[in-house]
GUMAR-563759 format. One record per residue (C-alpha): residue number from 1; residue in three letters; z, y, x. Coordinates in steps of 0.001 Angstrom, whole numbers, plus 500000, padded with zeros to 6 digits. Layout:
REM residues N
{i = NUM&aa = ALA&z = Z&y = Y&x = X};
...
***
This chain:
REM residues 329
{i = 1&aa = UNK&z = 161219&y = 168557&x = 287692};
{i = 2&aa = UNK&z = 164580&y = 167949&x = 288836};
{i = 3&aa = UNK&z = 167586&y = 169460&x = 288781};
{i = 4&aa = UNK&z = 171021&y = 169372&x = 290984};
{i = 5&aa = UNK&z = 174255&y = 171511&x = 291336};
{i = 6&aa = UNK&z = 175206&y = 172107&x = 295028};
{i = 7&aa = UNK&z = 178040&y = 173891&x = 296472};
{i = 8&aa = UNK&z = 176637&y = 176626&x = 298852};
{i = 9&aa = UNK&z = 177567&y = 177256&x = 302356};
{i = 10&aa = UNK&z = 179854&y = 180262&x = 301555};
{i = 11&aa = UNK&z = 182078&y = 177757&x = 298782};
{i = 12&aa = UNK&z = 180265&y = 179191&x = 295280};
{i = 13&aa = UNK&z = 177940&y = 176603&x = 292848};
{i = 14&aa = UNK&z = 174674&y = 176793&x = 292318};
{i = 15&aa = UNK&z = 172271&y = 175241&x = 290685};
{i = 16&aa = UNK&z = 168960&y = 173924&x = 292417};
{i = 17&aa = UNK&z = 165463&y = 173053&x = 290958};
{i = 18&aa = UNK&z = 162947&y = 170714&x = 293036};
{i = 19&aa = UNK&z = 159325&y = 169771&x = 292605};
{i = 20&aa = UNK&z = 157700&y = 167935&x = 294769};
{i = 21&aa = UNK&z = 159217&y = 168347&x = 298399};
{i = 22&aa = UNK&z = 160593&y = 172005&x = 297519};
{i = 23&aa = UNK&z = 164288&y = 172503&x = 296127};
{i = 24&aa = UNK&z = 165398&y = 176356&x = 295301};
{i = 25&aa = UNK&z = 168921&y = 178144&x = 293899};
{i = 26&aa = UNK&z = 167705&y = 179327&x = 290242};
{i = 27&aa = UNK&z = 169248&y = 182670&x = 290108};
{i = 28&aa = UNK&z = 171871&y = 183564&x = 287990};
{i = 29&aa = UNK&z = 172983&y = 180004&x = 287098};
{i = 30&aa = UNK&z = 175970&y = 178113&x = 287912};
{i = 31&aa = UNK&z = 175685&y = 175238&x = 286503};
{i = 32&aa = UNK&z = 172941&y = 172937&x = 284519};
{i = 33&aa = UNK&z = 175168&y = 172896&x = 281220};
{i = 34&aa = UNK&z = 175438&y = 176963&x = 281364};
{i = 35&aa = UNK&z = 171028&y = 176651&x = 281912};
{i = 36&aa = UNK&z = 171399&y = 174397&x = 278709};
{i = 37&aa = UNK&z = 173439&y = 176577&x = 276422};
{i = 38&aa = UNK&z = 170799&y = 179335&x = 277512};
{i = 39&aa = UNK&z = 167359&y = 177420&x = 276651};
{i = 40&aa = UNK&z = 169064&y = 176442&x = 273847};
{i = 41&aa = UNK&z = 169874&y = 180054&x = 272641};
{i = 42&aa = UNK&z = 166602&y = 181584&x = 273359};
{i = 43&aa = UNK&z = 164701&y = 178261&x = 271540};
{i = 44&aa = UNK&z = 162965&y = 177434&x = 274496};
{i = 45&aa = UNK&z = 163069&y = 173931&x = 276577};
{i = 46&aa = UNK&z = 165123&y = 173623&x = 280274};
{i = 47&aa = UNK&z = 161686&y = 173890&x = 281917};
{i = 48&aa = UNK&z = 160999&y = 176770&x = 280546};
{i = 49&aa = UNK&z = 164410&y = 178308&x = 280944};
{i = 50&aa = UNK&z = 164165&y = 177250&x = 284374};
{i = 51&aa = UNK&z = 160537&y = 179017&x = 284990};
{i = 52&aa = UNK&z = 161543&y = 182077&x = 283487};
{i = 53&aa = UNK&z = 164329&y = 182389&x = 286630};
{i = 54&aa = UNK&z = 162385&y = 182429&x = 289273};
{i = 55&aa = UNK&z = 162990&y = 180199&x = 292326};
{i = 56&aa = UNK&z = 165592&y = 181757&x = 294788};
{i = 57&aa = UNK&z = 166665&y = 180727&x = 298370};
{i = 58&aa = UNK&z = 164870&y = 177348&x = 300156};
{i = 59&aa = UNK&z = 167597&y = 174417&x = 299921};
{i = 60&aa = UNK&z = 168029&y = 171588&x = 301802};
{i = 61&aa = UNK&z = 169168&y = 168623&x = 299300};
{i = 62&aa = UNK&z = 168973&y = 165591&x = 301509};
{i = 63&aa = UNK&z = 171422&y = 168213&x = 303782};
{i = 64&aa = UNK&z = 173621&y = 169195&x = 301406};
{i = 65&aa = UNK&z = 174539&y = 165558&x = 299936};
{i = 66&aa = UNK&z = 174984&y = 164207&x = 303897};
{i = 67&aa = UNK&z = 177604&y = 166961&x = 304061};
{i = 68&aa = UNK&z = 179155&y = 166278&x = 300738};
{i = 69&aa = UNK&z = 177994&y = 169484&x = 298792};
{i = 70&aa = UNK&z = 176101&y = 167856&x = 296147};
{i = 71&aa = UNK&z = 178224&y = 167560&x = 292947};
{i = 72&aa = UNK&z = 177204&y = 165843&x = 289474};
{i = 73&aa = UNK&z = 173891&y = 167154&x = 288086};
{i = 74&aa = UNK&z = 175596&y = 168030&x = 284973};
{i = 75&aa = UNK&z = 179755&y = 168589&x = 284621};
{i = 76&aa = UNK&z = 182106&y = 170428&x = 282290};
{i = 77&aa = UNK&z = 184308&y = 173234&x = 282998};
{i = 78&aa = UNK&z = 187010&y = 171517&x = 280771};
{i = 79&aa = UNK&z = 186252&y = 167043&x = 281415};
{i = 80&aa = UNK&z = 188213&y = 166238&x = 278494};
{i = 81&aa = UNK&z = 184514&y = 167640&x = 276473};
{i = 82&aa = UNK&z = 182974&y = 165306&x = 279066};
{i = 83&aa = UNK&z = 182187&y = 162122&x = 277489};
{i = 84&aa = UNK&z = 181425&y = 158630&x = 279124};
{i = 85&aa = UNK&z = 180125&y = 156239&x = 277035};
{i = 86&aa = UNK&z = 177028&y = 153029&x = 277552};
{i = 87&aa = UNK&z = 175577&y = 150047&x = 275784};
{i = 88&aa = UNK&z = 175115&y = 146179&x = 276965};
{i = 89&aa = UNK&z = 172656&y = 143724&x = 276567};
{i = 90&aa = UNK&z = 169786&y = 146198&x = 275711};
{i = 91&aa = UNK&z = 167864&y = 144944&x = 278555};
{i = 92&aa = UNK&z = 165244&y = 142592&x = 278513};
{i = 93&aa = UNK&z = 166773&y = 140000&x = 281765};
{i = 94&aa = UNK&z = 170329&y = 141412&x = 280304};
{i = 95&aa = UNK&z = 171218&y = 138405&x = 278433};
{i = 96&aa = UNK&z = 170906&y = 135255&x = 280783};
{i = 97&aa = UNK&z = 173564&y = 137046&x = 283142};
{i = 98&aa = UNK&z = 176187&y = 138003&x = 280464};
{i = 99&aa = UNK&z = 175805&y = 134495&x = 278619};
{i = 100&aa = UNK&z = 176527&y = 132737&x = 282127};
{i = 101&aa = UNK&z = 180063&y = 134600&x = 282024};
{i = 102&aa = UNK&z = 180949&y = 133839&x = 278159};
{i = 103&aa = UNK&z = 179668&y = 130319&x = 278048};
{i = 104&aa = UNK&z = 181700&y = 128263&x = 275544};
{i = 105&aa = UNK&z = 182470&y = 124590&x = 275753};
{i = 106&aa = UNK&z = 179874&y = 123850&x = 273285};
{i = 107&aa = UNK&z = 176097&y = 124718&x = 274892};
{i = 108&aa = UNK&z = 174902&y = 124296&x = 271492};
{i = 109&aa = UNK&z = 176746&y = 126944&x = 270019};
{i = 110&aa = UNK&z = 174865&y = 130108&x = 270930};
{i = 111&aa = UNK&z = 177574&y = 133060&x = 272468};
{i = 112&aa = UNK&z = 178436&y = 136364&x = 270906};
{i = 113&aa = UNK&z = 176481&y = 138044&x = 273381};
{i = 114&aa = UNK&z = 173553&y = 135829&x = 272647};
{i = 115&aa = UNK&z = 173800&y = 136967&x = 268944};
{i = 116&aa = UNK&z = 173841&y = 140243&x = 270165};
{i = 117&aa = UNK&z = 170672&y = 140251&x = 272343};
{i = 118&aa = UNK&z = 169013&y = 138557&x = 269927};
{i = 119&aa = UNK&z = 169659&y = 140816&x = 267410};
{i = 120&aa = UNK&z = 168353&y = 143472&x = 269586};
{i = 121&aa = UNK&z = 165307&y = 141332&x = 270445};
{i = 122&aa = UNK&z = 164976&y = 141109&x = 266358};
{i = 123&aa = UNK&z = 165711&y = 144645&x = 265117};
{i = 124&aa = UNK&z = 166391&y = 146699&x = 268155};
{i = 125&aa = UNK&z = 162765&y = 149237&x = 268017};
{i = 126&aa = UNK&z = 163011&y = 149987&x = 264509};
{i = 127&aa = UNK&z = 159667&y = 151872&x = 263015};
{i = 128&aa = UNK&z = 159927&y = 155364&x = 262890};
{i = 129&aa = UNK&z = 161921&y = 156598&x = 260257};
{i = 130&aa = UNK&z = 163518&y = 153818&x = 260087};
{i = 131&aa = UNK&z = 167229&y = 152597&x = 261936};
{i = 132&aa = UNK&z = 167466&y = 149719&x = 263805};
{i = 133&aa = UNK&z = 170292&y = 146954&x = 264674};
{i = 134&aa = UNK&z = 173059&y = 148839&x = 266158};
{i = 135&aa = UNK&z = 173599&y = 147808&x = 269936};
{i = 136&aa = UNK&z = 176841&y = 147001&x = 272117};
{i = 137&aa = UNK&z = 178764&y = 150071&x = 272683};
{i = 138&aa = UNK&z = 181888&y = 150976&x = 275265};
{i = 139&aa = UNK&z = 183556&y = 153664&x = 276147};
{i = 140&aa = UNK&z = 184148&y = 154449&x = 280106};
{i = 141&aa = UNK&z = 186420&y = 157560&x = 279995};
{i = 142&aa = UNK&z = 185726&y = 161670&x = 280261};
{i = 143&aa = UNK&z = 185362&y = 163839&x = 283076};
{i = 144&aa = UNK&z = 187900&y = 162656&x = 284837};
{i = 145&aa = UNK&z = 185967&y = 159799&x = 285308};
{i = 146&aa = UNK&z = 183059&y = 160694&x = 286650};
{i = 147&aa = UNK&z = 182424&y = 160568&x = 290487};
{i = 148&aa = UNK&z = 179971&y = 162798&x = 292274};
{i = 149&aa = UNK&z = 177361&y = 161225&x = 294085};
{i = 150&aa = UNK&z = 179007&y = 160100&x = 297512};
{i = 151&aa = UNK&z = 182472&y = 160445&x = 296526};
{i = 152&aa = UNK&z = 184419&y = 156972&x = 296262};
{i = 153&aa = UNK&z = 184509&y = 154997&x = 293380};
{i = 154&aa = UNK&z = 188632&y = 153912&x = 293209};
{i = 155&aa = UNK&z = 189031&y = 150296&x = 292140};
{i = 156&aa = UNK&z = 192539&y = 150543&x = 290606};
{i = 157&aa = UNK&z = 195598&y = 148020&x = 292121};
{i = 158&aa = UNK&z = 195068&y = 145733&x = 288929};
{i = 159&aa = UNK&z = 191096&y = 145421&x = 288873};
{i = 160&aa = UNK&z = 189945&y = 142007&x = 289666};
{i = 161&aa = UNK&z = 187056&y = 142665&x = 290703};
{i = 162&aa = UNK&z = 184807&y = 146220&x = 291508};
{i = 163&aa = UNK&z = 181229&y = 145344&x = 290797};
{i = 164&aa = UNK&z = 177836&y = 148119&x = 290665};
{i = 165&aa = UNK&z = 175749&y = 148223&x = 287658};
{i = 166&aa = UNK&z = 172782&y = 150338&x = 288323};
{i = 167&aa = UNK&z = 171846&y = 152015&x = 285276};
{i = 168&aa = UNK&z = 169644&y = 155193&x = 283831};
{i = 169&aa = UNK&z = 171986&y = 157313&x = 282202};
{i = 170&aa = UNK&z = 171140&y = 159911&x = 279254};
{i = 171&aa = UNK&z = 172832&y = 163001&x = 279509};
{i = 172&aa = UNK&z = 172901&y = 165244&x = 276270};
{i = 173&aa = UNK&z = 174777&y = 168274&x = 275257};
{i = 174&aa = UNK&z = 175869&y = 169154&x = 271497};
{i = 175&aa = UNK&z = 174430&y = 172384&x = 269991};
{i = 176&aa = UNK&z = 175889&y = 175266&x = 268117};
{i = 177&aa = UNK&z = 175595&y = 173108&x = 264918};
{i = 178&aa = UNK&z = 175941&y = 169943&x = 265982};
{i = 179&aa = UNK&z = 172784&y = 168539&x = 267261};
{i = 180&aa = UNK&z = 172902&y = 166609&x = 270708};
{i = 181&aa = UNK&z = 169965&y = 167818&x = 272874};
{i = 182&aa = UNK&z = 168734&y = 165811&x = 275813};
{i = 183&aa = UNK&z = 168868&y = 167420&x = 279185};
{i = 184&aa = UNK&z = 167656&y = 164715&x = 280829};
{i = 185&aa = UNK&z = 168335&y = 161534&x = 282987};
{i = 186&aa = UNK&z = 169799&y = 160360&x = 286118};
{i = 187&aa = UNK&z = 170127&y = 156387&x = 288263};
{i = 188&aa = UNK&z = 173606&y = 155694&x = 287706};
{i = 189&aa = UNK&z = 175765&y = 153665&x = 288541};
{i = 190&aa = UNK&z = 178263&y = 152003&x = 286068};
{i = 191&aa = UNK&z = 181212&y = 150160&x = 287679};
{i = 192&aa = UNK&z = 182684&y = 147832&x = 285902};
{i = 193&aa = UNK&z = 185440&y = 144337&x = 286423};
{i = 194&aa = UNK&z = 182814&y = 141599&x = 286245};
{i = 195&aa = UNK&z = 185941&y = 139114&x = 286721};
{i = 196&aa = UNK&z = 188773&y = 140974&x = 284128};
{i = 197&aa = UNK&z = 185681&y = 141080&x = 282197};
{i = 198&aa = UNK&z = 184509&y = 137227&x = 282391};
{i = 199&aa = UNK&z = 188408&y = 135987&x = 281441};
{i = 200&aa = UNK&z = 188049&y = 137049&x = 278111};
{i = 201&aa = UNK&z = 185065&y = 138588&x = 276476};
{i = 202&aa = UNK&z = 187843&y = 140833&x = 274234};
{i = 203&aa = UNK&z = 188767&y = 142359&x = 277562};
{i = 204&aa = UNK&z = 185693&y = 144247&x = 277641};
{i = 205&aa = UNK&z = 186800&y = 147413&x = 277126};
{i = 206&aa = UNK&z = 189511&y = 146858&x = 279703};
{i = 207&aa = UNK&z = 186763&y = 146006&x = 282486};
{i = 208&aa = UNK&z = 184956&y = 149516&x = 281695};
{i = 209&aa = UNK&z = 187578&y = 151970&x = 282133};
{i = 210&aa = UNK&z = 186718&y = 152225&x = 285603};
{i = 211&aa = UNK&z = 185273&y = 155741&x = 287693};
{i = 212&aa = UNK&z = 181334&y = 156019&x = 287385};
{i = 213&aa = UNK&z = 178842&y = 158259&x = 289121};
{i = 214&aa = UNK&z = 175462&y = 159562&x = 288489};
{i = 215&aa = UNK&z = 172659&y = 161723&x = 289997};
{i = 216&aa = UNK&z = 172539&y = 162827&x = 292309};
{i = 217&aa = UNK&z = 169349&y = 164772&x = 290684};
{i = 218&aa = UNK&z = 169090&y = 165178&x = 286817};
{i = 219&aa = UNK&z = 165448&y = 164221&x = 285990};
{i = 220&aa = UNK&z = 164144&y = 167128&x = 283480};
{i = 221&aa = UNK&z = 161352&y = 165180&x = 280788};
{i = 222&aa = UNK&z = 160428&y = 162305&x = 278897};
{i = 223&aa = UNK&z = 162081&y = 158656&x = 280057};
{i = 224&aa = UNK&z = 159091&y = 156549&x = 282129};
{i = 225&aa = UNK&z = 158404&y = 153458&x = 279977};
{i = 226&aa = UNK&z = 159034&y = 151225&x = 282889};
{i = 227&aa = UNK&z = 161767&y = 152360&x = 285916};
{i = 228&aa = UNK&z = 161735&y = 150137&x = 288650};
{i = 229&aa = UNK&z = 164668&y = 150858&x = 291322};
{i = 230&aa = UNK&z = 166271&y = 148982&x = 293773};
{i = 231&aa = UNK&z = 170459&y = 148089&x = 294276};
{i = 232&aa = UNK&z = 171870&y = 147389&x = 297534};
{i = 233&aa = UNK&z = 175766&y = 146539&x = 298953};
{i = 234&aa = UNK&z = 176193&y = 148077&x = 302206};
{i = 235&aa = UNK&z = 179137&y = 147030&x = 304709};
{i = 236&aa = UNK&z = 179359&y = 148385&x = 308215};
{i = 237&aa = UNK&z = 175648&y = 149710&x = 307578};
{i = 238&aa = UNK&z = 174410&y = 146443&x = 307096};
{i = 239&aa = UNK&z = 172862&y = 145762&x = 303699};
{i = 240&aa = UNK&z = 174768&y = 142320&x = 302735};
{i = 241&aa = UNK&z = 173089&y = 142614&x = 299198};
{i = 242&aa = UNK&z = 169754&y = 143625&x = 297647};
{i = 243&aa = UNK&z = 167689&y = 143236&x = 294302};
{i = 244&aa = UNK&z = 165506&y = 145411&x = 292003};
{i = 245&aa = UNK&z = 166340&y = 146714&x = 289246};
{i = 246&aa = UNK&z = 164001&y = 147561&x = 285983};
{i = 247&aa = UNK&z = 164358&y = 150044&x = 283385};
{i = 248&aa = UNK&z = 162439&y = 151843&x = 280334};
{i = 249&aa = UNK&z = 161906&y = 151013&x = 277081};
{i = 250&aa = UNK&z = 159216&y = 148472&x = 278185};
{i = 251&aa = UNK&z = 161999&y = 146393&x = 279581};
{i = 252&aa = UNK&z = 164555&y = 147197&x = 276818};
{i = 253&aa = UNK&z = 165305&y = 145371&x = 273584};
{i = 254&aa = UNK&z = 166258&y = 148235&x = 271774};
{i = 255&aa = UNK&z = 164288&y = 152054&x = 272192};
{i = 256&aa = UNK&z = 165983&y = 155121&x = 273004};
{i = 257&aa = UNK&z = 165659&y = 156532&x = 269762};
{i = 258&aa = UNK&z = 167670&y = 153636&x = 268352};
{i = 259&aa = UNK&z = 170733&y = 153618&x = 271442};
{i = 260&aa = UNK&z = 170994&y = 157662&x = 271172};
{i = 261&aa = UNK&z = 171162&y = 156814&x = 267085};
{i = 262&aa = UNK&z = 174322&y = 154253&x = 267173};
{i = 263&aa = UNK&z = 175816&y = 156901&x = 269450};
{i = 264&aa = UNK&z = 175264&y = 160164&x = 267652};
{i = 265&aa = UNK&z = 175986&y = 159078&x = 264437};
{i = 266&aa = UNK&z = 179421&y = 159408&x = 264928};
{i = 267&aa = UNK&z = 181105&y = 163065&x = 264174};
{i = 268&aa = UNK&z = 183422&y = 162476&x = 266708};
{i = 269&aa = UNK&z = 180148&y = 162657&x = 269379};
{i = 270&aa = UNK&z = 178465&y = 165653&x = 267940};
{i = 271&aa = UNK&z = 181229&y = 168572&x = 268623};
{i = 272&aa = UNK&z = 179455&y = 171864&x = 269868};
{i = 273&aa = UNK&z = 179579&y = 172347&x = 273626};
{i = 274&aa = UNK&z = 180605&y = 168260&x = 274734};
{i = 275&aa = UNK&z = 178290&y = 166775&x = 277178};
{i = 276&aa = UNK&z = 177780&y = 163427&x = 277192};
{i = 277&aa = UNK&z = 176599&y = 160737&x = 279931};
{i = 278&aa = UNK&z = 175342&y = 157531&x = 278215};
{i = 279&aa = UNK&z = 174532&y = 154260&x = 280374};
{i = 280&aa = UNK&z = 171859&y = 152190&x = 278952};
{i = 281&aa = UNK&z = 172648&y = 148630&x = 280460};
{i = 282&aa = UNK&z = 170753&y = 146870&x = 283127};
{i = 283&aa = UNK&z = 170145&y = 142941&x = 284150};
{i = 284&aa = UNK&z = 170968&y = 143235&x = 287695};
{i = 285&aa = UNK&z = 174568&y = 142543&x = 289703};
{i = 286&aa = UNK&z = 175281&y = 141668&x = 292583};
{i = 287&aa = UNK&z = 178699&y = 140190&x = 290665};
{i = 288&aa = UNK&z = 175951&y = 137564&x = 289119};
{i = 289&aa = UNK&z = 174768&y = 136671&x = 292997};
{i = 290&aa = UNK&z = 178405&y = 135219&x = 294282};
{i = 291&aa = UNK&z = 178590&y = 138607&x = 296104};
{i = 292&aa = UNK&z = 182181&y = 139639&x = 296536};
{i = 293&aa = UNK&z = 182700&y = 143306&x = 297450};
{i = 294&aa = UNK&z = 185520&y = 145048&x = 300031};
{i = 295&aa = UNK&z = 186966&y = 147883&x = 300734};
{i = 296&aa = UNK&z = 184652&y = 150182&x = 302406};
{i = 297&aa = UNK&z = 181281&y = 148765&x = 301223};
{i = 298&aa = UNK&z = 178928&y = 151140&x = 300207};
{i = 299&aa = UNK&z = 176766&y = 150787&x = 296955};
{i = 300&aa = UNK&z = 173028&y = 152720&x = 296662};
{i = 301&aa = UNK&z = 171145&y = 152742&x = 293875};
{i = 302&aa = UNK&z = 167293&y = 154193&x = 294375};
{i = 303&aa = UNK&z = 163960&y = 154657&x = 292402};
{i = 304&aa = UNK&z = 161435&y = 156549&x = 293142};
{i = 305&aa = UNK&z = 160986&y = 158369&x = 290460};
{i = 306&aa = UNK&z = 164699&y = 159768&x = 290249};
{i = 307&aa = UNK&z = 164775&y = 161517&x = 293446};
{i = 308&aa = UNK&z = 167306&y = 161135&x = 296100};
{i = 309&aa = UNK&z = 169751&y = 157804&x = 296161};
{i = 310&aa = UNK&z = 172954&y = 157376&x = 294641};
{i = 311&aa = UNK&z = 175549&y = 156383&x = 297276};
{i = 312&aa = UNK&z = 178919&y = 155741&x = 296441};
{i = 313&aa = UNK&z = 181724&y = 153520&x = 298812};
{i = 314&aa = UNK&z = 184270&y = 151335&x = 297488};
{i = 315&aa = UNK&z = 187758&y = 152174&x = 297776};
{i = 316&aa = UNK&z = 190301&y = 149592&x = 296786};
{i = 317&aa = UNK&z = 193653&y = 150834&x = 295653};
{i = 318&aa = UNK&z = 197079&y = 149766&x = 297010};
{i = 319&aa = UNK&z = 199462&y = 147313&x = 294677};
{i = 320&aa = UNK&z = 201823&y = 149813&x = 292567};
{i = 321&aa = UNK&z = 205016&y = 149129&x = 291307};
{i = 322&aa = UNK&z = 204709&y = 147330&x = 287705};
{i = 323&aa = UNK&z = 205101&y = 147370&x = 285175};
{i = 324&aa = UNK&z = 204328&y = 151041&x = 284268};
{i = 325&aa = UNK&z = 207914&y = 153414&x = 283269};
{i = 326&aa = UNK&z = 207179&y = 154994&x = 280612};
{i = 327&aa = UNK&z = 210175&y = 158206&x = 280262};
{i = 328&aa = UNK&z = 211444&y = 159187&x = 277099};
{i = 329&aa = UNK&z = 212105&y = 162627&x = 275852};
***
């Protein structure tokens, strides 16, 4: 099952369930957080909040996102309660690409991010009951962030560089009391400064406060074991770029269980009505391939078992004025 919010024809939201070929409106829902908040009051899962609708009026999805009416699968009235977040080097091909960017001088001496994916390697699926090594974590931003799927991602006048990362993302919402319940999942793609990022491995956070978009189809159900997907770089319609991309916990160092954990386990991340969108890392770049992206290129991110592609193009800011005024009162 999948599910997708869609501006209709007359202007209004609406959310729309698809299985197999057929997409419907769900009556009486506006959004997937508002279907949320009501499976989760009547102790019931989405699907079956979703069933007990009804289907409403035919859609057309692939029509709707050509003529830009497809908005995130899952947003917040309010974005500052909209939380970005991700871990790195939880995939299994994850390491070799982020040690080639923080190489020291000394090949003997292994780099932090080494010690990191090896710790993962090590203690990353912890039995159950148990916790396990906690993972890489950033932060990306809040609503404001977050790009619906063919909207541009903005590469601000100071990035060095405006690279994809195509991801699965987790997106949650926190209960009455606190507990984060898992709506679902969604192909992602998590933009980052490969070069800002490369300089100086303590930069890090700077090269992830960047725009980030998912969807555009929220996948209702259990994670696959193994995703496989494919990233592309599109310029003038021609791809210029292309690789697969694999996901799951088959091709992860650490297990869900363990990434939603290191996340959750912070108060801060479990305040009643919040949504969050986590991105669970991936091995693939184009960054890592020499590619250099321009203005107007186009990145799509696809697997089969997500639904329709995530398309988002490039758009490079202008040079502003610096430094920064800050006024005083």
């Amino acid at each position: 099952m999948f599910l997708s919010q869609i501006k209709l024809a007359n202007g209004t939201r609406a959310v729309v369930v698809r299985e197999g070929r057929a997409a419907h409106v769900i009556p009486g829902a506006s959004s997937t957080r508002e279907l949320a908040w009501a499976a989760i009051n009547a102790s019931r899962s989405l699907g079956d909040e979703v069933a007990a609708r009804g289907l409403g009026e035919s859609v057309d999805l692939a029509a709707a996102l050509a003529e830009g009416r497809v908005l995130l699968p899952v947003d917040h009235d309010d974005p500052a309660h909209m939380h970005l977040t991700g871990t790195g080097l939880t995939h299994l091909g994850s390491a070799s690409t982020r040690n080639s960017m923080h190489a020291k001088v000394d090949a003997e001496d292994l780099t932090d991010s080494m010690k990191m994916f090896r710790m993962g390697l090590e203690g990353g699926k912890p039995q159950e009951g148990e916790v396990g090594v906690q993972p890489e974590w950033f932060y990306k931003g809040n609503g404001h962030a977050a790009v619906p799927p063919g909207a541009p991602l903005v590469s601000p006048c100071f990035a060095l560089d405006a690279g994809e990362e195509p991801e699965i993302a987790g997106i949650y919402l926190i209960g009455h009391d606190g507990t984060p319940w898992r709506m679902g999942f969604a192909l992602a793609n998590e933009f980052s400064d490969h070069v800002t990022e490369r300089g100086n491995y303590l930069w890090l956070a700077h090269s992830k406060l960047r725009p980030a978009s998912f969807g555009p189809e929220l996948l209702v159900g259990d994670l696959p074991e193994h995703v496989e997907g494919t990233s592309r770089v599109l310029r003038n319609g021609q791809t210029v770029w292309e690789k697969p991309f694999v996901s799951g916990e088959a091709n992860m160092s650490h297990s869900l269980g363990n990434l939603e954990h290191h996340h959750f386990k912070y108060a801060l991340f479990r305040q009643p009505g919040d949504v969050h969108v986590h991105f669970f890392g991936t091995a693939t770049l184009s960054f890592a391939d020499g590619i250099k992206v321009v203005n107007g290129d186009v990145f799509e991110i696809s697997s089969p078992g997500f639904g329709l592609p995530l398309r988002n193009p490039l758009e490079q800011r202008a040079q502003e004025p610096v430094p920064l005024a800050v006024a005083s009162l």
